[in-house]
Backbone bond lengths (Angstrom), bond angles and torsions (degrees), N, CA, C in turn:
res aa  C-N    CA-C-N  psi(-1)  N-CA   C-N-CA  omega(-1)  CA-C   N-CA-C  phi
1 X - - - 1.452 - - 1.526 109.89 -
2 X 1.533 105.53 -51.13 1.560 103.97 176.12 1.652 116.54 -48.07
3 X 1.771 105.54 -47.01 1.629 97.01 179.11 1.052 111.65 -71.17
4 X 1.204 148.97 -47.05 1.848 138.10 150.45 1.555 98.37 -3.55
5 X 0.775 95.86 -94.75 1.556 117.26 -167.15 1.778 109.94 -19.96
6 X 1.568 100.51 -77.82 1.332 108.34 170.95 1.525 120.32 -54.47
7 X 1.318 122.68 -39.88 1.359 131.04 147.41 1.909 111.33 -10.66
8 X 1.345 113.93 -90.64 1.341 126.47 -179.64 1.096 107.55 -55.74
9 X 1.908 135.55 -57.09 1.390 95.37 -169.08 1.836 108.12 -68.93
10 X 1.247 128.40 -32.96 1.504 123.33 164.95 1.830 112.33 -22.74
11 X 1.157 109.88 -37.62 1.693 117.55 -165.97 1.531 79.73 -81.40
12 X 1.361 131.67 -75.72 1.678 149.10 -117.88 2.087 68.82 -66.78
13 X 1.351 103.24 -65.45 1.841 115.49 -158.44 1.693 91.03 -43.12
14 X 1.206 124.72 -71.88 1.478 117.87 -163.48 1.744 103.62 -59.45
15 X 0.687 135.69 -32.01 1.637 138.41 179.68 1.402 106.03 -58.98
16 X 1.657 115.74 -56.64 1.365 99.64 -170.13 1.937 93.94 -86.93
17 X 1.400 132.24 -29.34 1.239 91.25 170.97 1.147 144.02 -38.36
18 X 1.681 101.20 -31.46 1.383 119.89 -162.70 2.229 114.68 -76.40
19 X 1.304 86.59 -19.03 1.628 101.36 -163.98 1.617 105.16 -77.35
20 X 1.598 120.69 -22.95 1.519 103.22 159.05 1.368 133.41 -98.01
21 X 1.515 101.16 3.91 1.155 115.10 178.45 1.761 110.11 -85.95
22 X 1.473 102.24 -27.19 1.878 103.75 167.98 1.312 113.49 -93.77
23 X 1.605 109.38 -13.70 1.452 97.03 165.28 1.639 141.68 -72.56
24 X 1.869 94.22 -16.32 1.047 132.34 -168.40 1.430 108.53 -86.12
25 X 1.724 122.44 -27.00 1.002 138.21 151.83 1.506 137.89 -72.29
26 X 1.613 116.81 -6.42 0.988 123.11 123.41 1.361 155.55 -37.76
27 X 1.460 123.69 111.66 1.993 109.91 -168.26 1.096 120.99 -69.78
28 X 1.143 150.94 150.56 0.876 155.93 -147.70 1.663 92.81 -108.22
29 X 1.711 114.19 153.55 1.187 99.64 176.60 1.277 141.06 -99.92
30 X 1.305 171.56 61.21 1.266 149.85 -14.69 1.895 93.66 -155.91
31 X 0.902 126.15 114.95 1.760 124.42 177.83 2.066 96.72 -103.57
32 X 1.719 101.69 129.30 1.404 110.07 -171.81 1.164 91.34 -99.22
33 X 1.430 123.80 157.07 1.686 126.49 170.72 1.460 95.53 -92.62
34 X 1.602 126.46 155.05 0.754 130.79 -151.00 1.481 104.76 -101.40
35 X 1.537 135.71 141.63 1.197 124.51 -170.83 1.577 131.46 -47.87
36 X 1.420 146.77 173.27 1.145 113.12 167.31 1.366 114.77 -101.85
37 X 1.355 132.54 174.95 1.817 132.64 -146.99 1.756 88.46 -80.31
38 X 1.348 111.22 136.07 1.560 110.27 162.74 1.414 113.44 -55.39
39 X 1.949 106.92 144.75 1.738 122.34 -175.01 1.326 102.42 -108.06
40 X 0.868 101.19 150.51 2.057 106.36 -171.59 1.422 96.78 -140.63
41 X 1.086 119.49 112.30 2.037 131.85 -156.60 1.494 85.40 -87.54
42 X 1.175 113.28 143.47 1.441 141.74 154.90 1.857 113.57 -67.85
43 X 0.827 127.90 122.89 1.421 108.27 172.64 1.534 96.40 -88.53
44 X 0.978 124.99 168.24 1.591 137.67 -151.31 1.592 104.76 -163.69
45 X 1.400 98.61 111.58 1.813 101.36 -175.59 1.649 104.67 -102.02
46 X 1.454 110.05 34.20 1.846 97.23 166.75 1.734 97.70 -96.60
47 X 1.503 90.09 167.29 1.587 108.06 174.62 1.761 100.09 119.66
48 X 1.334 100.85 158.36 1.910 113.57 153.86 1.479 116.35 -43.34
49 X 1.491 115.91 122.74 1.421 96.72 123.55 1.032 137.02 -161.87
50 X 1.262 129.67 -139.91 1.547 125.12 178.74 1.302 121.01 -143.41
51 X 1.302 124.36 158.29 1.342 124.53 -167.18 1.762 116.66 -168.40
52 X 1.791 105.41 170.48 1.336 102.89 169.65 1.656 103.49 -130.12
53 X 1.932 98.99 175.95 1.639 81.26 -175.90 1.751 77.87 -161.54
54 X 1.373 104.41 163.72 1.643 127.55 173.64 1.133 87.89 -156.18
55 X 2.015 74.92 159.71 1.333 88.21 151.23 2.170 85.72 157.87
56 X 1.527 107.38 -143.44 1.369 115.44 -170.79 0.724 132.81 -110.78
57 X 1.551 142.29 150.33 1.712 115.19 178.60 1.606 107.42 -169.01
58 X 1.428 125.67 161.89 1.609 108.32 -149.21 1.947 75.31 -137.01
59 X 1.682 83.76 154.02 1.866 85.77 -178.10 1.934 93.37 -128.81
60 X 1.477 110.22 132.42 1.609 96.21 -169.04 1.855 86.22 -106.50
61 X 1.482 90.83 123.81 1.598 100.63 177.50 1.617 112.23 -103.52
62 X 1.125 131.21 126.98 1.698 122.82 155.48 1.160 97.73 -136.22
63 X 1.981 100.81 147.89 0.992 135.71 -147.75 1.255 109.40 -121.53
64 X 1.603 151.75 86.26 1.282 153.42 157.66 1.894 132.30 -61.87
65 X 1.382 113.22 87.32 1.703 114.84 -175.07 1.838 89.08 -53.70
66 X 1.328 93.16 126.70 1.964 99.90 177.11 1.650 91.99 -83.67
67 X 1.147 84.91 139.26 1.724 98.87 -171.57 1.495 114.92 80.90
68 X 0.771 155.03 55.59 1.715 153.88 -155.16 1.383 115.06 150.12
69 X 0.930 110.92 -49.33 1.964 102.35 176.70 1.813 89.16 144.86
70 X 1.539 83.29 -173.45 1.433 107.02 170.46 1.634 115.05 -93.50
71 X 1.461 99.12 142.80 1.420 104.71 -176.01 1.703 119.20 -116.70
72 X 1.184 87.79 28.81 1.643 86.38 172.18 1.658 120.72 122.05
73 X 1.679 135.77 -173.47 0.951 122.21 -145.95 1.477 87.27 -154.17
74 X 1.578 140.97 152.14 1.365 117.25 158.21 1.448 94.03 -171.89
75 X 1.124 109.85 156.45 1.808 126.59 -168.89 1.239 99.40 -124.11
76 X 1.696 104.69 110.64 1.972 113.75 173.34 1.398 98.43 -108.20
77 X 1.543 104.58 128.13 1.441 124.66 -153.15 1.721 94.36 -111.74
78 X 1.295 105.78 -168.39 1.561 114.08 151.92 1.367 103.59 114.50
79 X 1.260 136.13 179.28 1.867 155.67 -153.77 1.327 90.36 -87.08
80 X 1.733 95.22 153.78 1.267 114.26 161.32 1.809 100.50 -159.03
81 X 1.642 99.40 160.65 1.566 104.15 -170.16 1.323 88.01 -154.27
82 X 1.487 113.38 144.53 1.091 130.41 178.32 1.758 119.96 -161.73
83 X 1.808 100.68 -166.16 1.525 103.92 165.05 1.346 117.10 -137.58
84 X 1.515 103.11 174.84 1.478 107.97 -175.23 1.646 119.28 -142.05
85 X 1.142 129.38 146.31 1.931 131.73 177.51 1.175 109.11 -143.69
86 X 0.821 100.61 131.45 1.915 120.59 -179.14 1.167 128.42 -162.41
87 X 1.039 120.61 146.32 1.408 132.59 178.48 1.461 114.93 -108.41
88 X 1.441 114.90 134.24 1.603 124.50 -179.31 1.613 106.95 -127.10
89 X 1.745 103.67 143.13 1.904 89.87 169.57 1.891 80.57 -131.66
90 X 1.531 93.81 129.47 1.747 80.03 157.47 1.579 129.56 -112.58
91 X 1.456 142.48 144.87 0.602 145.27 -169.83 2.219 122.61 -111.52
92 X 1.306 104.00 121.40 1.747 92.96 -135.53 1.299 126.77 46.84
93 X 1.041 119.87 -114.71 1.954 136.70 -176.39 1.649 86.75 -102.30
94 X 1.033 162.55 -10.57 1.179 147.99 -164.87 1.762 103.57 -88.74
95 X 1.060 131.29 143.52 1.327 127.67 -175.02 1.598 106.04 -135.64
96 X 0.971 117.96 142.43 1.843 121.78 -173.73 1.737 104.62 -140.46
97 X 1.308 108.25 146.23 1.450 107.79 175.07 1.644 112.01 -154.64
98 X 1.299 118.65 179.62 1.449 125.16 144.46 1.058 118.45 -146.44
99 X 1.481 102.40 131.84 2.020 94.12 -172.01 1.623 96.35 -109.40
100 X 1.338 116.26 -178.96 1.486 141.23 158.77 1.480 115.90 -136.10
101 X 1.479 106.27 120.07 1.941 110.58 -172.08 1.528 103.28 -127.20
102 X 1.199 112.14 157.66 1.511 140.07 -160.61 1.536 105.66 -145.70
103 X 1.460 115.17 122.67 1.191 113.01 178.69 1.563 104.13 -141.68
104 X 1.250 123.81 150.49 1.553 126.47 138.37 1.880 112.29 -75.64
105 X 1.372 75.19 -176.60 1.662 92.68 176.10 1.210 110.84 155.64
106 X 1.519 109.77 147.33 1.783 143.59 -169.14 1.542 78.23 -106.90
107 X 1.182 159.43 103.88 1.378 147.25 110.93 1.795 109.78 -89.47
108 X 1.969 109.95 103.73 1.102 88.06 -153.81 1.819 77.69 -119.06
109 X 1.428 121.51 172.35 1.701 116.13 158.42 1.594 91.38 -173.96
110 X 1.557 97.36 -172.19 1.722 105.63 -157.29 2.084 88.81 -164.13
111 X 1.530 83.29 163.20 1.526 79.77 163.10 2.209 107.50 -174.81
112 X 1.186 130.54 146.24 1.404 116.08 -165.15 1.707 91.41 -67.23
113 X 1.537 106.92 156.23 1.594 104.96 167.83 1.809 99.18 -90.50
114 X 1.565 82.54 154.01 1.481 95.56 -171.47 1.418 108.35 -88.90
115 X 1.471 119.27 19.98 1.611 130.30 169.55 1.349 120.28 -132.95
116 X 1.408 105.50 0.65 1.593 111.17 147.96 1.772 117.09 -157.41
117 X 0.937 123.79 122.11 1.595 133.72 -150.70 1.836 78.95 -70.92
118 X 1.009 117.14 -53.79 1.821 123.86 -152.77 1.334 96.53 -66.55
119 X 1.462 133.47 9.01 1.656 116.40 -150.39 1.935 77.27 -137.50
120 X 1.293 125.09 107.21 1.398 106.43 137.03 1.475 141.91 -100.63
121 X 1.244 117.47 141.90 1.528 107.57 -175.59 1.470 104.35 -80.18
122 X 1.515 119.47 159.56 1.277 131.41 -171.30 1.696 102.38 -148.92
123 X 1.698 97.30 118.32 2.101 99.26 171.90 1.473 94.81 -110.37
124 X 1.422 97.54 171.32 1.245 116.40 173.46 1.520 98.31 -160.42
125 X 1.183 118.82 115.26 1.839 117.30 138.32 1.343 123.22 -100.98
126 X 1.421 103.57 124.43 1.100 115.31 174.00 1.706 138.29 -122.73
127 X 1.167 92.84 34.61 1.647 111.07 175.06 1.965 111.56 -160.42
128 X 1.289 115.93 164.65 1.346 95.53 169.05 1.596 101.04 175.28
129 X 1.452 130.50 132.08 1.204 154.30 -145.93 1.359 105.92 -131.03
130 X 1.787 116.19 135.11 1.396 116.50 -168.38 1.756 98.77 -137.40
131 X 0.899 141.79 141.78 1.262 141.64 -161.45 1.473 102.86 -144.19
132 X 1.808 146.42 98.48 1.019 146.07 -153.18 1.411 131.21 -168.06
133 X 1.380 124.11 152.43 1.353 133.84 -157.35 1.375 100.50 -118.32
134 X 1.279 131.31 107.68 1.639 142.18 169.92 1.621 105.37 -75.10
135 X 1.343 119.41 137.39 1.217 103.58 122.72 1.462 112.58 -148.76
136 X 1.303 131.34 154.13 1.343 151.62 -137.45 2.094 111.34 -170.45
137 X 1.779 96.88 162.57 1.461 115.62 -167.74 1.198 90.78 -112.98
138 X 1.452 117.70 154.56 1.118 108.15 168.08 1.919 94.26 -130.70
139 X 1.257 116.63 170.48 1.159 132.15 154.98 1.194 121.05 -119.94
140 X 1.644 125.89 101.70 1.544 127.50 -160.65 1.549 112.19 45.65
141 X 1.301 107.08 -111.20 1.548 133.21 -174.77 1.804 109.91 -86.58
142 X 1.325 117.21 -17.31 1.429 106.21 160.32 1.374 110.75 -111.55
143 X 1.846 99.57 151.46 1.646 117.31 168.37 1.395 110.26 -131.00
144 X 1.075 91.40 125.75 1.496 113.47 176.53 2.362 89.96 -90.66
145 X 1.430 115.31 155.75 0.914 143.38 -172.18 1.369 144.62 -152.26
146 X 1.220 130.83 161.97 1.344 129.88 177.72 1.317 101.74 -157.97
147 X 1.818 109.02 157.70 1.255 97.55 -166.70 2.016 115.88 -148.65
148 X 1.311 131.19 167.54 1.886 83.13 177.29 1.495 56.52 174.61
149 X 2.057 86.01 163.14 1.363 115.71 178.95 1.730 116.24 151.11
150 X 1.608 94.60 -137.19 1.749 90.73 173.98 1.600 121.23 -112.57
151 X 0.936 108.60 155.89 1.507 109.58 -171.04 1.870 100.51 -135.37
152 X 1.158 97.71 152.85 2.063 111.64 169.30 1.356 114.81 -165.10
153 X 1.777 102.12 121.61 1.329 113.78 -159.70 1.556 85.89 -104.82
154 X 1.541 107.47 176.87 1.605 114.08 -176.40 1.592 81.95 -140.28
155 X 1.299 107.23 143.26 1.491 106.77 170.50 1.663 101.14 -155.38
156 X 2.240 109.02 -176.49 1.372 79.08 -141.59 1.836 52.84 -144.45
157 X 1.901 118.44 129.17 1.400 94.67 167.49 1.725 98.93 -145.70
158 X 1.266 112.32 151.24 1.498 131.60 -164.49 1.530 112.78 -151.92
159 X 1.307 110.80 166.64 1.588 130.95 -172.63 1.723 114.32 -100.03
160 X 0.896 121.65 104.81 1.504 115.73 177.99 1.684 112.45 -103.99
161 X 1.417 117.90 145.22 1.594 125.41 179.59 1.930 103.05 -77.45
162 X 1.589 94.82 111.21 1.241 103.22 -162.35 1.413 115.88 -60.59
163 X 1.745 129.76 -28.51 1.266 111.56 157.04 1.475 126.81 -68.42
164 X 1.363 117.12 -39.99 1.521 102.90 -178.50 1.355 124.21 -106.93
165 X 0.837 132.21 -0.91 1.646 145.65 153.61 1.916 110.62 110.01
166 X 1.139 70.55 19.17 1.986 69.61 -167.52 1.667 115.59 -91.37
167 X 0.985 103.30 151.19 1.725 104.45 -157.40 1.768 109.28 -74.11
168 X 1.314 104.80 122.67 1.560 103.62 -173.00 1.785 98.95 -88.71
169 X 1.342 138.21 -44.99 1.279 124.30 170.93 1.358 108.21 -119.93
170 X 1.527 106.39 177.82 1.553 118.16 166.31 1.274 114.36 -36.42
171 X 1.362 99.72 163.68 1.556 125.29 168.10 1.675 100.69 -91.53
172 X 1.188 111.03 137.16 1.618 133.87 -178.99 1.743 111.54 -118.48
173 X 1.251 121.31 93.49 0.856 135.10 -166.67 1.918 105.18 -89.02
174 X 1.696 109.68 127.75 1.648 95.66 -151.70 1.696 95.47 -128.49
175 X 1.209 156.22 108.59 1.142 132.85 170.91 1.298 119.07 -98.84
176 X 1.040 144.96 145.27 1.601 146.26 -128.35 1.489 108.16 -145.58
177 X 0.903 148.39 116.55 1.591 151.59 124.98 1.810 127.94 -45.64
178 X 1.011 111.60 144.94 1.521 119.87 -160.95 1.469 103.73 -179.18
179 X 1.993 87.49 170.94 1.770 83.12 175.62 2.039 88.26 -112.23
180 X 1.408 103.08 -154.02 1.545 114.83 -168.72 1.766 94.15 -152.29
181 X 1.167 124.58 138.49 1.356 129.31 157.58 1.921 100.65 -122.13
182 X 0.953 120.93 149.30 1.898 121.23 179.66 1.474 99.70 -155.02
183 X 1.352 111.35 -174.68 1.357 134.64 174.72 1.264 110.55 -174.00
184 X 1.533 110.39 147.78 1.564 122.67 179.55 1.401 109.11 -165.66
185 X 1.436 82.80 175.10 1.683 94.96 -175.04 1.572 111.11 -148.21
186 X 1.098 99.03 146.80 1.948 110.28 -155.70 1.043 109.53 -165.33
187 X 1.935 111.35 131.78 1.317 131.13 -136.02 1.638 91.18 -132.06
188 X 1.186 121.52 131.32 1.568 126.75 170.49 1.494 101.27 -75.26
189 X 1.643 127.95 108.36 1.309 99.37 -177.67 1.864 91.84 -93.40
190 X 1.232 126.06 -23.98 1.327 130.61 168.38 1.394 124.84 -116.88
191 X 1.096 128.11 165.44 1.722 155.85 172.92 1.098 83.41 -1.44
192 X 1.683 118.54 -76.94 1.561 138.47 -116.74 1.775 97.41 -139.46
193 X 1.465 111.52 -12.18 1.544 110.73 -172.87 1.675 117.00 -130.65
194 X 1.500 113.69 132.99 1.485 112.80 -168.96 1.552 110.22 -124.34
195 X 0.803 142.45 168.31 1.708 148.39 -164.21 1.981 92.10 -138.69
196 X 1.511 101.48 147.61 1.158 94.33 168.58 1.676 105.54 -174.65
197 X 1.565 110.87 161.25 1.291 112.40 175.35 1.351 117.59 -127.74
198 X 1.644 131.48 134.59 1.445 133.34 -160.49 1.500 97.34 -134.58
199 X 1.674 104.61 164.74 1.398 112.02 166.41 1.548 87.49 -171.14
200 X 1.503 69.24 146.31 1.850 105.57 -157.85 1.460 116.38 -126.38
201 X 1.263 115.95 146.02 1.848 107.14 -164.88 1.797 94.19 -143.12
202 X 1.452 117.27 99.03 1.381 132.32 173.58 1.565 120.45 -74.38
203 X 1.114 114.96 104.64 1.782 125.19 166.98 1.491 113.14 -82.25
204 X 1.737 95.07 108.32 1.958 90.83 173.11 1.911 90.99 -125.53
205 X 1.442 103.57 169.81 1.098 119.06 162.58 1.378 130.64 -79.51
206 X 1.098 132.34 175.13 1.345 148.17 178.04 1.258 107.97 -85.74
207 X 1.734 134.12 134.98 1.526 152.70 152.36 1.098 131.21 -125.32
208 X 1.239 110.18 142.95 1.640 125.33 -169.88 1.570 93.12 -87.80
209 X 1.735 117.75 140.61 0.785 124.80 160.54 2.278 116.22 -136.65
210 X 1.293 98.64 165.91 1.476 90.53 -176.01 1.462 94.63 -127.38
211 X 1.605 100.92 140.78 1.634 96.68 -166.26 1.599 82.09 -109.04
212 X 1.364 109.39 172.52 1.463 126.88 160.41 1.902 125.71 -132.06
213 X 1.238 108.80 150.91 1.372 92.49 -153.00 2.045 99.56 -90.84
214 X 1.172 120.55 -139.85 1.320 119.74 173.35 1.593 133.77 -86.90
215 X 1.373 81.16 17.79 1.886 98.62 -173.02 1.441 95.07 -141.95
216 X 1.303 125.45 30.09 1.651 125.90 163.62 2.125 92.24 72.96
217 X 1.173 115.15 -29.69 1.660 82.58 178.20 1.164 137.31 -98.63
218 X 1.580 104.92 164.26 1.704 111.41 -156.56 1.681 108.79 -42.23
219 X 1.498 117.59 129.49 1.867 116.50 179.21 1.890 71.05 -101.63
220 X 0.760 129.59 -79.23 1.897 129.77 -139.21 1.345 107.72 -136.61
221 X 1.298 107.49 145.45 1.788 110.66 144.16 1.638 110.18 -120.11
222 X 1.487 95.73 126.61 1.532 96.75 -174.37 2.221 93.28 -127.00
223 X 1.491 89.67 150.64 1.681 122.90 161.63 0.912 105.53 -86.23
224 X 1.689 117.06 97.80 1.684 121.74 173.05 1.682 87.05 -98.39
225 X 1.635 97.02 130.12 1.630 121.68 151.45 1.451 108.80 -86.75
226 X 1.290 114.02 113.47 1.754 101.57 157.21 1.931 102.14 -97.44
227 X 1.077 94.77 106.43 1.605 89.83 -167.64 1.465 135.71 -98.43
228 X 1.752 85.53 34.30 1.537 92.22 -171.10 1.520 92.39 153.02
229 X 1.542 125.24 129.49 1.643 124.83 158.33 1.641 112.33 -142.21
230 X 1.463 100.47 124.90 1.612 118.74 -161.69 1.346 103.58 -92.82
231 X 0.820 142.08 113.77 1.288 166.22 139.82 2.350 128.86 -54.91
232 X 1.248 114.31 93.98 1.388 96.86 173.76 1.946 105.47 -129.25
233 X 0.896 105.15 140.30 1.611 108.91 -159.41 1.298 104.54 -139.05
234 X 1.520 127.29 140.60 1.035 141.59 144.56 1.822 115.06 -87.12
235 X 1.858 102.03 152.17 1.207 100.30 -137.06 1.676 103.63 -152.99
236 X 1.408 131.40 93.31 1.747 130.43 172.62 1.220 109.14 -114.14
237 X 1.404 94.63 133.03 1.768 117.17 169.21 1.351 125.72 -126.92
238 X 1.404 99.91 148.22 1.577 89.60 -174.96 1.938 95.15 -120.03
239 X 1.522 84.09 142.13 1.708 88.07 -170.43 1.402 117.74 -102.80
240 X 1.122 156.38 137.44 1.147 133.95 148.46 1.885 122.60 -125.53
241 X 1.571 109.05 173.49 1.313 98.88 -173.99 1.678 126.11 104.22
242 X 0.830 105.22 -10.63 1.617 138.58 -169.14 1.673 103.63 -64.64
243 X 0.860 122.61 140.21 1.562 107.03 159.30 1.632 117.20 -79.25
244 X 1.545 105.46 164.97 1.638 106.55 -173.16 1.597 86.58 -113.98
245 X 1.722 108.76 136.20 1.461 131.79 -168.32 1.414 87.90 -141.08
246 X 1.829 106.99 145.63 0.905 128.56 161.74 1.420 127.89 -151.46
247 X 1.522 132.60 136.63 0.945 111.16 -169.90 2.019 120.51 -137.25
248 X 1.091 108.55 135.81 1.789 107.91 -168.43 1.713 103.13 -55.04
């Protein structure tokens, strides 16, 4: 009876030694924190920046001999390349800016005057300045836009001998004041960099000029209309300065 006895509690003692030692061999259970909610970035068009742009643009010239009539009508076309800086802040989807642009340009054309067959007139602009206040929507990474302000073209206009091309007077060098209305649209394709395409429509006035022929005397005084210069351009900038927005 006694070894019975001592028997079991001998069993009971190794059993419960044994019970924290398998409890202890148990894993413990592990609680994960839960990920945090995915961020989906706003692209955000405030900040400086800078940029370049080409592209084409047509200048509609007519030409009036004062005293004699009008002599005709002609569109000097051709490339232009340039740059651009501006600053934008947007506010929600609303976007605001002012830029300043600088361009060259070959916009060159000609046409016979319709008061002397032997005499053609010949324009050329070849520079041209836009000074302007945007404002535009954007959706994320695209902006749609509009744009308006001041503009000053430089142009260059003279008489050529209509069979052989040779210059019958001076060159008249003219620089012009106007306003600009445009629109465009421009896509963030990165962080800091956007792609874009514009077209632009320049209002200048009309000037009297007096040409002279190859012996210093007066050939004409003509009323050049530039009556309109079209402008469509491709256009990348790189911005910086901007604040970084994000939103769940």
């Amino acid at each position: 009876m006694n070894k019975l006895l001592i028997g079991a509690i001998g069993a009971l003692a190794i059993g419960l030694s044994a019970a924290p030692a398998a409890a202890a061999d148990l894993a413990a259970r592990h609680y994960t924190k839960a990920p945090p909610p995915m961020v989906a970035a706003i692209y955000d068009w405030s900040g400086m920046y800078i940029g370049a742009n080409g592209g084409w643009g047509s200048s509609r010239n007519c030409w009036d001999w004062v005293g004699v009539g009008s002599e005709g009508c002609h569109d000097a076309t051709g490339g232009t390349v340039g740059g651009q800086i501006g600053y934008r802040w947007q506010s929600s989807a609303w976007v605001f800016g002012l830029e300043a642009q600088g361009n060259w340009a070959d916009l060159n054309g000609r046409n016979v005057s319709f008061q002397n067959a032997f005499v053609t007139n010949d324009s050329r602009l070849d520079a041209f300045g836009l000074f302007t206040g945007q404002i535009g929507y954007a959706w994320d990474a695209a902006l749609l836009y509009v744009k308006g302000g001041a503009a000053v073209t430089s142009n260059r206009y003279r008489s050529l001998d209509t069979a052989t091309g040779a210059q019958l007077t001076n060159n008249v060098n003219d620089t012009r004041w106007g306003g600009v209305v445009g629109v465009g649209l421009e896509y963030g394709f990165a962080p800091n960099w956007s792609l874009g395409f514009e077209y632009d429509h320049v209002f200048t006035n009309s000037s009297t000029h007096t040409f002279l022929d190859n012996n210093g005397a007066v050939f004409a005084t003509d009323n050049i209309h530039q009556d309109g210069v079209d402008l469509v351009t491709a256009r990348i900038n790189y911005r910086w300065g901007g604040p970084a927005v994000a939103r769940y």
